[in-house]
NUDOTI-371416 format. One record per residue (C-alpha): residue number from 1; residue in one letter; x, y, z. Coordinates in Angstrom, 3 decimals, padded with zeros to 6 digits. Layout:
BEGIN
{seq=NUM; type=A; X=X; Y=Y; Z=Z}
...
***
This chain:
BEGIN
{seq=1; type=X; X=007.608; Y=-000.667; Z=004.232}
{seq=2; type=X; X=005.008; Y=000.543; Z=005.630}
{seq=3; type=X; X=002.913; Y=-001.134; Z=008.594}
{seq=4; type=X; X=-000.802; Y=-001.497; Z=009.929}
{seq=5; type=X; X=-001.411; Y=-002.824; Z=012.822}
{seq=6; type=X; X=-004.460; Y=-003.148; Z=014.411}
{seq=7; type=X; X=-004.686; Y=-004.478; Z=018.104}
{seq=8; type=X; X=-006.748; Y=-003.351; Z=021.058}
{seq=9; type=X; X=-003.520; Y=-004.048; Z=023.779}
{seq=10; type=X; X=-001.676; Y=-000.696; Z=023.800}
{seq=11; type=X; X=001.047; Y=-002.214; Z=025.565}
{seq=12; type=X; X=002.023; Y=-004.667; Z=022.781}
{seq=13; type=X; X=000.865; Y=-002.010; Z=019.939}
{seq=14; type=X; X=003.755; Y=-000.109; Z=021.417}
{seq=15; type=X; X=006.364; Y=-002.651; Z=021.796}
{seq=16; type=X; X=005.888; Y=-003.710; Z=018.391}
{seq=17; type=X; X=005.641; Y=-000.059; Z=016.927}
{seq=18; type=X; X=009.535; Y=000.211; Z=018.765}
{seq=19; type=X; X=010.336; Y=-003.136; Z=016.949}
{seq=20; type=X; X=009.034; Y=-001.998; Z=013.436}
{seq=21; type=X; X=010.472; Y=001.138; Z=013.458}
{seq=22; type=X; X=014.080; Y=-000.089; Z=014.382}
{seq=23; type=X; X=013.439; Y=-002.188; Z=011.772}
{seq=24; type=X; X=012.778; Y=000.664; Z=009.438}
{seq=25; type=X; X=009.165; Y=000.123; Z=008.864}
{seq=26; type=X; X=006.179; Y=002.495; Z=009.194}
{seq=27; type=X; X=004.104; Y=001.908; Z=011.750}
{seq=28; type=X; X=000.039; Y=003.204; Z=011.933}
{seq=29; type=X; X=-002.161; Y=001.351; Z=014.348}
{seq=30; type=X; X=-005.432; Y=000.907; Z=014.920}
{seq=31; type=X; X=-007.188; Y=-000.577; Z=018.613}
{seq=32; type=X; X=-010.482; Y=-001.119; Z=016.978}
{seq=33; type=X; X=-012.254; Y=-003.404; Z=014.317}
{seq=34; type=X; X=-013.919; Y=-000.464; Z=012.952}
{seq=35; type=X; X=-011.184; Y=002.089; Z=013.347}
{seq=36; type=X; X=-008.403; Y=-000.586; Z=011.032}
{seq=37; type=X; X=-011.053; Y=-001.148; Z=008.377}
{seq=38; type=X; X=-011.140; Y=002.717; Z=008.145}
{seq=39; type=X; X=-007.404; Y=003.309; Z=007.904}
{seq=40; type=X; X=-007.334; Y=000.025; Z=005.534}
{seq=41; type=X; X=-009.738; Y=001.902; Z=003.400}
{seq=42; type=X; X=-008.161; Y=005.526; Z=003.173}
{seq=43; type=X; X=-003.954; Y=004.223; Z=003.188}
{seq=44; type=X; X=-002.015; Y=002.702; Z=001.271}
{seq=45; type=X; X=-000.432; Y=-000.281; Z=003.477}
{seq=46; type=X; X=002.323; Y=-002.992; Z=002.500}
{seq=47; type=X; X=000.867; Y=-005.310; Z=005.283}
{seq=48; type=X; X=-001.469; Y=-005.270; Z=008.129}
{seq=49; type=X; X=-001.054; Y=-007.017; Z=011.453}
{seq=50; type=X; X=-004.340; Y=-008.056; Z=012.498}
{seq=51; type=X; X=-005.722; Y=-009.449; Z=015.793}
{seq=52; type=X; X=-008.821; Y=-011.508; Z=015.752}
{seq=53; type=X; X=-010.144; Y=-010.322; Z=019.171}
{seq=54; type=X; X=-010.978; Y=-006.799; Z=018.394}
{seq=55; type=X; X=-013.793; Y=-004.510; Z=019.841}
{seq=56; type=X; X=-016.526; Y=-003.283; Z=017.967}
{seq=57; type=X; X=-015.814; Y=-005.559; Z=014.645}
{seq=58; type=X; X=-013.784; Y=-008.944; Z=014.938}
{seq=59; type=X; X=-010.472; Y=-009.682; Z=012.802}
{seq=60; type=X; X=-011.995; Y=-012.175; Z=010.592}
{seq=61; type=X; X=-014.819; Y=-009.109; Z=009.625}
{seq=62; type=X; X=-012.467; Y=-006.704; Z=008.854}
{seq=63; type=X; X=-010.171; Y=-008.676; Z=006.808}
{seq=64; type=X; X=-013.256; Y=-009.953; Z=004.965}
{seq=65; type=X; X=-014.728; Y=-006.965; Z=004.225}
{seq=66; type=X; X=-011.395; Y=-005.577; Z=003.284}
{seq=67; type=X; X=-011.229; Y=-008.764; Z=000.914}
{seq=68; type=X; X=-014.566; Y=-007.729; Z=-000.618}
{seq=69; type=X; X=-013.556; Y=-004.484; Z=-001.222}
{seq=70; type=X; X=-011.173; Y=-005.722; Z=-003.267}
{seq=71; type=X; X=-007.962; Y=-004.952; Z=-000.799}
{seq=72; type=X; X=-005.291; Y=-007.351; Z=-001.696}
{seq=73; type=X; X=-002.831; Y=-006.174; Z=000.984}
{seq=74; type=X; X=-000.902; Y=-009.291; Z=002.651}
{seq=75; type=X; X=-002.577; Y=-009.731; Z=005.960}
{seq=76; type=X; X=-001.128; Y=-011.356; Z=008.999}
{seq=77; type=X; X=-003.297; Y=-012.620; Z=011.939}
{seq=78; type=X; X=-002.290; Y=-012.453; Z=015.564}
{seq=79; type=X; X=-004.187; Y=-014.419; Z=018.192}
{seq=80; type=X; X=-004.387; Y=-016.353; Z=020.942}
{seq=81; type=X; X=-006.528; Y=-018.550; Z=019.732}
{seq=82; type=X; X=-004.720; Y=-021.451; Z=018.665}
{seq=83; type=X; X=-006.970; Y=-024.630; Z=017.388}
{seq=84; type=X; X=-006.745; Y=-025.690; Z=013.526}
{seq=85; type=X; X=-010.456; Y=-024.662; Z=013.267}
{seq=86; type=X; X=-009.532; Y=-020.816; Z=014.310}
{seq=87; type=X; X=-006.289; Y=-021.072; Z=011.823}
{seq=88; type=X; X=-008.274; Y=-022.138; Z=008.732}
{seq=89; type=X; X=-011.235; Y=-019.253; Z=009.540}
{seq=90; type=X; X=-008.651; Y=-016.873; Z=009.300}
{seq=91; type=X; X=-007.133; Y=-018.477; Z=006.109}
{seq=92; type=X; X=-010.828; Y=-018.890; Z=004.569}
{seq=93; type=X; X=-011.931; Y=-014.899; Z=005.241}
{seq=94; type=X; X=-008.599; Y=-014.069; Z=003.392}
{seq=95; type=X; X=-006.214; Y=-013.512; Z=005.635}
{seq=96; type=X; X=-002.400; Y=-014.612; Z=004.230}
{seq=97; type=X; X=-000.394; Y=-016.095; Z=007.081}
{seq=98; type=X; X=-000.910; Y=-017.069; Z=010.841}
{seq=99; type=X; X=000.879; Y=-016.284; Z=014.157}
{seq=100; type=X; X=-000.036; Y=-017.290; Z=017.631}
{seq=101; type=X; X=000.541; Y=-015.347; Z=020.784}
{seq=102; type=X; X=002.856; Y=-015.462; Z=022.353}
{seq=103; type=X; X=005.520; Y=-015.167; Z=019.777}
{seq=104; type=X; X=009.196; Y=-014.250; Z=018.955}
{seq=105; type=X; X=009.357; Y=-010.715; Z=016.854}
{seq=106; type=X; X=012.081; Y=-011.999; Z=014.737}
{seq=107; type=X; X=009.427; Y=-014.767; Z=013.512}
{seq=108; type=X; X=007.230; Y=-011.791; Z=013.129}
{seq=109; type=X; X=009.106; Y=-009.762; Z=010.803}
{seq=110; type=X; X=010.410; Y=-012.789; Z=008.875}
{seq=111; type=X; X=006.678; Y=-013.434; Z=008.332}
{seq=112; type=X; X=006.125; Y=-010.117; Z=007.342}
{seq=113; type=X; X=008.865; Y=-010.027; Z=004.609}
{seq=114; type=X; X=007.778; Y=-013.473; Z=003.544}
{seq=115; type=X; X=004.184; Y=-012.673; Z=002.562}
{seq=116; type=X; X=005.343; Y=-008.853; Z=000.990}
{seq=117; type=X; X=007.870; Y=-010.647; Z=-001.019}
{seq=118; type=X; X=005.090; Y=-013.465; Z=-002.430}
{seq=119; type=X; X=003.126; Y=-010.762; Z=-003.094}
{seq=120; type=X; X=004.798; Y=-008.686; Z=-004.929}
{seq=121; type=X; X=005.985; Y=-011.602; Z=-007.493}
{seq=122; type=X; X=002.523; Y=-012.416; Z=-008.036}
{seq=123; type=X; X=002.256; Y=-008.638; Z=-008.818}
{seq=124; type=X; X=002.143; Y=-007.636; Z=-012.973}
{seq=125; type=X; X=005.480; Y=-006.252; Z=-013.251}
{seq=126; type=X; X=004.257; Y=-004.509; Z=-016.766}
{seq=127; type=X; X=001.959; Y=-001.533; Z=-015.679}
{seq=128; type=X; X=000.403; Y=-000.066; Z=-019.159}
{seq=129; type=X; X=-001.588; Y=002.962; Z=-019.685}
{seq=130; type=X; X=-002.270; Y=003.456; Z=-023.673}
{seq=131; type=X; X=001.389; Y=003.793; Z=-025.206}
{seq=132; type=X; X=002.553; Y=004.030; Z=-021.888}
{seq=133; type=X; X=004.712; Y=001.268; Z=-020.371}
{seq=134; type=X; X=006.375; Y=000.664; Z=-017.348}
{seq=135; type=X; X=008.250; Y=-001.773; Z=-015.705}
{seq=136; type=X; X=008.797; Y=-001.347; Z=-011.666}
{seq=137; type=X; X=011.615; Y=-004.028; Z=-011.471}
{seq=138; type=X; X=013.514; Y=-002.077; Z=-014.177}
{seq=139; type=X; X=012.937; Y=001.423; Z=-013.379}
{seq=140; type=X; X=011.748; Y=002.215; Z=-017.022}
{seq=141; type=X; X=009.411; Y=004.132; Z=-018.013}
{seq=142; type=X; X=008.571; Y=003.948; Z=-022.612}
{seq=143; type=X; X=006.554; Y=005.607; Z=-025.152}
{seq=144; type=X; X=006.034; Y=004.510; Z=-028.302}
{seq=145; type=X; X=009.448; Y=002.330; Z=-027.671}
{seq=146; type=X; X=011.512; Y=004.954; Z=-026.074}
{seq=147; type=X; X=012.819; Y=005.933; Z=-022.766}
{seq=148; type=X; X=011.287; Y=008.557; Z=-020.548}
{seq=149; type=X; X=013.976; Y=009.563; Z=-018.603}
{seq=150; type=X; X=011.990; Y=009.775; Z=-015.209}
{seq=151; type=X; X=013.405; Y=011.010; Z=-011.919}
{seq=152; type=X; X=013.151; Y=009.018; Z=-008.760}
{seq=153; type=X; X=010.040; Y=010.722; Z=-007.382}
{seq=154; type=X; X=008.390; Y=011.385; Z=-011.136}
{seq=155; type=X; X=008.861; Y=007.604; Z=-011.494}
{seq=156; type=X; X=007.527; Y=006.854; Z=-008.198}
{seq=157; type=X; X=004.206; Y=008.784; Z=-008.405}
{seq=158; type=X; X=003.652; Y=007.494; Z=-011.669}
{seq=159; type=X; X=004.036; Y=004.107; Z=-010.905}
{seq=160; type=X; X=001.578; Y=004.658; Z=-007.811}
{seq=161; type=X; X=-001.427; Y=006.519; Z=-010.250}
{seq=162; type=X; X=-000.701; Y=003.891; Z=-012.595}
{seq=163; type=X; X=-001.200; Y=001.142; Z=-010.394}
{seq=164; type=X; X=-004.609; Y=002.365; Z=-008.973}
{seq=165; type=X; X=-005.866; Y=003.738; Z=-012.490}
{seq=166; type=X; X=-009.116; Y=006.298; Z=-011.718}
{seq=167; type=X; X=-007.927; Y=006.126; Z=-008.475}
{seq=168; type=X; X=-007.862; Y=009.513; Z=-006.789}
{seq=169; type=X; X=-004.927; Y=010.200; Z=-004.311}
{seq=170; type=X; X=-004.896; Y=013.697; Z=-002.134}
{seq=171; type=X; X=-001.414; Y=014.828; Z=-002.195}
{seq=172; type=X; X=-001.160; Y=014.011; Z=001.305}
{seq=173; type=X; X=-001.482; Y=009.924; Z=000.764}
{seq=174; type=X; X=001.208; Y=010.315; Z=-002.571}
{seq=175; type=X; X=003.825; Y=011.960; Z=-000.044}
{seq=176; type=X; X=003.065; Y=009.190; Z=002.433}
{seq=177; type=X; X=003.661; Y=006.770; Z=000.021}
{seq=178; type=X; X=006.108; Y=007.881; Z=-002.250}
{seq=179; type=X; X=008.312; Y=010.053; Z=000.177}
{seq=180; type=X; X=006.981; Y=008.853; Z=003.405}
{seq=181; type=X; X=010.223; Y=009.725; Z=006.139}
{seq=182; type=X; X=012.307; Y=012.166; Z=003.617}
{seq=183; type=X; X=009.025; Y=014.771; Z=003.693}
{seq=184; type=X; X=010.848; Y=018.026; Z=004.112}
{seq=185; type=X; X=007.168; Y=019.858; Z=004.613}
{seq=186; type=X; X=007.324; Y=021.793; Z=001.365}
{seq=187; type=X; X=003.544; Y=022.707; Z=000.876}
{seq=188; type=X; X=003.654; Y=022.662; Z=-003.433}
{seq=189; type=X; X=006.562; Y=019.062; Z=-003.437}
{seq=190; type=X; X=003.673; Y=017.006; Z=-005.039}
{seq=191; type=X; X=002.309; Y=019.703; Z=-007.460}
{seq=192; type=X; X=005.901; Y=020.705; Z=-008.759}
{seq=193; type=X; X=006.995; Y=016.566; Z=-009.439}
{seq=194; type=X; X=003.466; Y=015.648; Z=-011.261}
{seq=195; type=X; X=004.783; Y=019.524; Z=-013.767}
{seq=196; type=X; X=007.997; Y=017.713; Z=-014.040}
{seq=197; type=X; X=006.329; Y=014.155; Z=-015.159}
{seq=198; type=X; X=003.881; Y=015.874; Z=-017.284}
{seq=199; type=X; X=006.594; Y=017.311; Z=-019.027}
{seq=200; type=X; X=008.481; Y=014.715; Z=-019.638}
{seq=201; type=X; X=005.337; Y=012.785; Z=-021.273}
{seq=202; type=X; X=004.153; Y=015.485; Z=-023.176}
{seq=203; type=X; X=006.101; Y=015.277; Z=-026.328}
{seq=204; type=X; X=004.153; Y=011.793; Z=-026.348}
{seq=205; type=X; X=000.976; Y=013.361; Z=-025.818}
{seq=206; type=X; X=000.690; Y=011.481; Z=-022.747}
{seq=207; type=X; X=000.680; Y=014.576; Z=-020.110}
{seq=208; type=X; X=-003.023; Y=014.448; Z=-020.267}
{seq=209; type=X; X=-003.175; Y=010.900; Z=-018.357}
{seq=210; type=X; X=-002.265; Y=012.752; Z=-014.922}
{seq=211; type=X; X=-005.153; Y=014.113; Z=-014.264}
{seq=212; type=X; X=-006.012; Y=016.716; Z=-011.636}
{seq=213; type=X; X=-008.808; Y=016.500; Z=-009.264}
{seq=214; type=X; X=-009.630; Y=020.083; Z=-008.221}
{seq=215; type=X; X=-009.650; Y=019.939; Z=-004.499}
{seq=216; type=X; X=-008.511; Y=016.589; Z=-003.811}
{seq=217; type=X; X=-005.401; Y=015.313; Z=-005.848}
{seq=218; type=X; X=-004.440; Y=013.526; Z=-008.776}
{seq=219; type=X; X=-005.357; Y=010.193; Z=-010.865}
{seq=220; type=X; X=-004.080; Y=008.592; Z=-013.512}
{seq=221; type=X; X=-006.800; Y=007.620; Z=-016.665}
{seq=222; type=X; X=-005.452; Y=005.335; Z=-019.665}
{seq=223; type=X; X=-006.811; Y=006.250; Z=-022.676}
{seq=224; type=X; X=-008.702; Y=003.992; Z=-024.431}
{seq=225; type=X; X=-008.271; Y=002.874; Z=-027.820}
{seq=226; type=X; X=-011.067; Y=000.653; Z=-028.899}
***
C-alpha cells in the first residue's frame, strides 16, 4: 500500500514514515499544502494522511481541490484541532475519516486499512474495455468469453490502464505502482511486459487498446462500438 502523507512537522513525518514502512507500506510525504496537492496530482496513492494546518494551502483546500479534480483516494485528516465544527469541515470538503493529535499509531493504521478496505468494495470489480473484461478479485482477464492467460505483471498493468482509461502513465509511475519495492532497475521492464500483454490480446484484436504515447508512456483506449 502505498502512503501520502503530507505534514509540515518533520519530526512526526519521520516517525510515522519508520511506522509505515515496518508496516510494509510506501511512504511519500509532502510538508506543504501546495507541494501534497502536486504529488496527489502526478501519483498514484492508496491513501493520504493529511494535516489541516499546512503552509502555503490549508488541509481542507487541498483535499477539496483534490475532490474537484475528481481524486477519490481515501483521505485521512490529522489535527489538533478537535471541536465537532472542525471534524464535520473536514468531512464536508471530502475528506473520509478523522484523527486527533495526539494519537496511538496502531489506531492510525487500523484507520488506514479501514477506509482502503471500504473503498475498494465500493470499487466496480468488472473493469470493461470493448470485448475486454476483467475482474480484479478473480485475477481474470476474457475475450469474447475466454481466458487470457495473463502473467502477474501483464495483469497488473492492464488492470492499472484499464482503470484510468485515456489516462497516460510514464513508465516510471506503472513501475511505482505495479512493481513498486521488487524494481530490479532494468531500463526496457515496462516496454517488454506491455509486448507480452499485447500479445496475448492480439489474436482478439485487442493489442491495439494499449496504446503508446511517444515520449511519455502508455494508455489504455476502449473502443467504441456505438
Amino acid at each position: 500500500m502505498k502512503i501520502l502523507l503530507i505534514e509540515d512537522n518533520r519530526d512526526l513525518v519521520q516517525v510515522l514514515s519508520e511506522g509505515f514502512a515496518e508496516n510494509g507500506f510506501t511512504v511519500d510525504s509532502a510538508y506543504d499544502g501546495i507541494e501534497g496537492l502536486n504529488k496527489i496530482r502526478n501519483s498514484d496513492f492508496d491513501c493520504i494522511v493529511l494535516d489541516i494546518m499546512l503552509p502555503e494551502m490549508d488541509g481542507y483546500e487541498v483535499v477539496e481541490k483534490a475532490r474537484e479534480e475528481g481524486k477519490d483516494i481515501p483521505v485521512i485528516m490529522l489535527t489538533a484541532k478537535d471541536s465537532i465544527e472542525d471534524r464535520v469541515e473536514g468531512l464536508n470538503k471530502g475528506a473520509d475519516d478523522y484523527l486527533v493529535k495526539p494519537f496511538d499509531f496502531r489506531e492510525l493504521v487500523a484507520r488506514i486499512n479501514a477506509v482502503t478496505r471500504r473503498r475498494s468494495e465500493l470499487k466496480r470489480p468488472i473493469l470493461n474495455c470493448g470485448q475486454l473484461m476483467m475482474d480484479p478479485i478473480a485475477r481474470e482477464c476474457k475475450a469474447e468469453g475466454v481466458i487470457i492467460p495473463l502473467r502477474r505483471r501483464e495483469f497488473d498493468i492492464l488492470e492499472l490502464l484499464m482503470r484510468y482509461e485515456n489516462q497516460v502513465f510514464t513508465r516510471e509511475r506503472i513501475i511505482a505502482h505495479v512493481w513498486r519495492k521488487e524494481y530490479d532497475g532494468t531500463s526496457n521492464v515496462v516496454d517488454v511486459h506491455v509486448k507480452y500483454l499485447r500479445d496475448k490480446l492480439r489474436p482478439f484484436n485487442l493489442d491495439i487498446v494499449v496504446v503508446t504515447v511517444r515520449g511519455v508512456g502508455y494508455k489504455v483506449t476502449c473502443p467504441n462500438y456505438e
